[in-house]
C-alpha positions in Angstrom: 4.9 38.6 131.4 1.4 37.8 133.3 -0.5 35.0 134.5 -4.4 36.3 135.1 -2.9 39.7 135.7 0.0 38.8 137.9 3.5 39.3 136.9 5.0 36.4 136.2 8.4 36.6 138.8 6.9 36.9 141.9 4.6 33.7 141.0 8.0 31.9 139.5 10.4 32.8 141.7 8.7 31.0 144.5 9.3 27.9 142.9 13.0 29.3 142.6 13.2 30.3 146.3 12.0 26.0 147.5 13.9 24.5 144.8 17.3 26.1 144.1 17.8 25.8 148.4 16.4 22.6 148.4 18.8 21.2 145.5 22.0 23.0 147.6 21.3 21.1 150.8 20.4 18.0 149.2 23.7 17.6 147.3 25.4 18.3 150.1 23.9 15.7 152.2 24.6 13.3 149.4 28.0 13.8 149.9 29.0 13.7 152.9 25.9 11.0 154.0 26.3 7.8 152.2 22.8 6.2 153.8 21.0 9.5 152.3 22.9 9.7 148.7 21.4 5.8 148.2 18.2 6.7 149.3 17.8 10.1 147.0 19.8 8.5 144.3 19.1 10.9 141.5 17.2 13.3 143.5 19.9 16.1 144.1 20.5 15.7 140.6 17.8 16.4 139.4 16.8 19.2 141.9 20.5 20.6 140.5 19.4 20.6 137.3 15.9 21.9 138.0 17.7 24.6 139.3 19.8 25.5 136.0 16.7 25.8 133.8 14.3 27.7 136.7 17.0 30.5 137.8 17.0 32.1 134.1 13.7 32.0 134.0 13.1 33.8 137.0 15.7 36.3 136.1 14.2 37.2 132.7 10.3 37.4 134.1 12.3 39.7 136.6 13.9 41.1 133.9 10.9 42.0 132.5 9.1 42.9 135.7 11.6 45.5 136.0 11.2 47.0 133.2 7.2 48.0 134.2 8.4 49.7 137.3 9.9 53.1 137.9 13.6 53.2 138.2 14.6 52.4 141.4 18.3 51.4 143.3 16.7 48.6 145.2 15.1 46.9 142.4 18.8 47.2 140.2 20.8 46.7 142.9 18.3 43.1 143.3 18.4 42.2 139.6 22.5 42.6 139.8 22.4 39.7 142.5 20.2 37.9 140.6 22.1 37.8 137.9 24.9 36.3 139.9 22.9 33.0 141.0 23.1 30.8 137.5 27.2 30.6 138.0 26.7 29.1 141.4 24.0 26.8 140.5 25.8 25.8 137.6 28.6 24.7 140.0 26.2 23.3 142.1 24.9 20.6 138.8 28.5 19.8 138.1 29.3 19.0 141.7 26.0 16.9 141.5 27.1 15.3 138.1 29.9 14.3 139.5 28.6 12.8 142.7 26.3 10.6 140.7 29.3 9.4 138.6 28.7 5.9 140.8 24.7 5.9 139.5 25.8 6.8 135.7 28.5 4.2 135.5 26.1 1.7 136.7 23.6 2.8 134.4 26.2 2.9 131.3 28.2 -0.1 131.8 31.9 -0.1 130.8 32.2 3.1 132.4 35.4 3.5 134.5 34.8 4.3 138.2 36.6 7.8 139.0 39.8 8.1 140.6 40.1 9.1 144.1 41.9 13.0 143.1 38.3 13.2 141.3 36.0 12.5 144.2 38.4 15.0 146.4 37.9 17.7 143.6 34.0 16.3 143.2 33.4 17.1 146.7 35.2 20.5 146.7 33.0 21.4 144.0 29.8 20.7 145.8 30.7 22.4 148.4 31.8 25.2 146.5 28.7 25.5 144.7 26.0 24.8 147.1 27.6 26.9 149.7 27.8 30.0 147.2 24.3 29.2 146.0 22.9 29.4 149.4 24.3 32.9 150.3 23.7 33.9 147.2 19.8 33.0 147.3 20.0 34.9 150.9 21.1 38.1 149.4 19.2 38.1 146.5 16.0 37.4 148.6 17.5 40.3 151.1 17.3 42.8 148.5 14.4 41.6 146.8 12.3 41.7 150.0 14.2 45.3 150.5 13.2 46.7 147.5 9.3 45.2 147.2 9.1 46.4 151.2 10.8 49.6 151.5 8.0 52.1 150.7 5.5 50.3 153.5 5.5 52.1 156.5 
């Protein structure tokens, strides 16, 4: 896949690289800052579930990106991590669903408010999720920048 030329992944996953972080450290602040979950409100959400629908499509323009370029270690070694991301950023949406249970119940009245074991195992999610997200971005943009760098001397 091109745009005017370009393979597609290294102009996607830019948008990946802002976003997918962004969403992490947003529904973690949402937790555990109550003056910044009301003013986001259904920002880390949203960002979440940004981040579901861009990480497969950066991993199939990478896909596909790979598949143009001689064989190479790095490169598989960097799809293999890729691959790994949509779990964690899965967990990351549910932990974010979950923390906007107080916005949806509001929205959707007659809605019963969550008990407190929930919130406990709402919390552990996000955390969960946005912390494996994060290291997971860092070592999938490691080997990425390894294997697109490692022939410049």
């Amino acid at each position: 896949m091109t745009v005017f030329g370009l393979p597609l992944h290294p102009l996607i996953v830019h948008a990946t690289v802002v976003v997918v972080p962004t969403a992490a450290l947003a529904v973690l602040l949402a937790t555990f800052w109550p003056r910044f979950r009301r003013w986001a409100s259904w920002g880390p959400l949203a960002l979440a579930l940004l981040s579901v629908v861009l990480v497969p499509i950066t991993t199939s323009s990478g896909e596909s990106l790979e598949h143009t370029l001689p064989h190479s270690e790095l490169v598989e070694a960097h799809a293999r991590l890729g691959d790994q991301l949509l779990p964690w950023v899965i967990v990351l949406a549910v932990g974010a669903l979950g923390l906007s249970w107080p916005l949806i119940t509001r929205l959707l009245t007659g809605l019963p408010d969550r008990p407190r074991w929930l919130t406990l195992l709402v919390v552990a999610i996000v955390v969960v999720g946005a912390l494996g997200t994060l290291v997971q971005v860092v070592r999938i943009g490691h080997s990425g920048a390894t294997a697109a760098w490692s022939d410049v001397s």
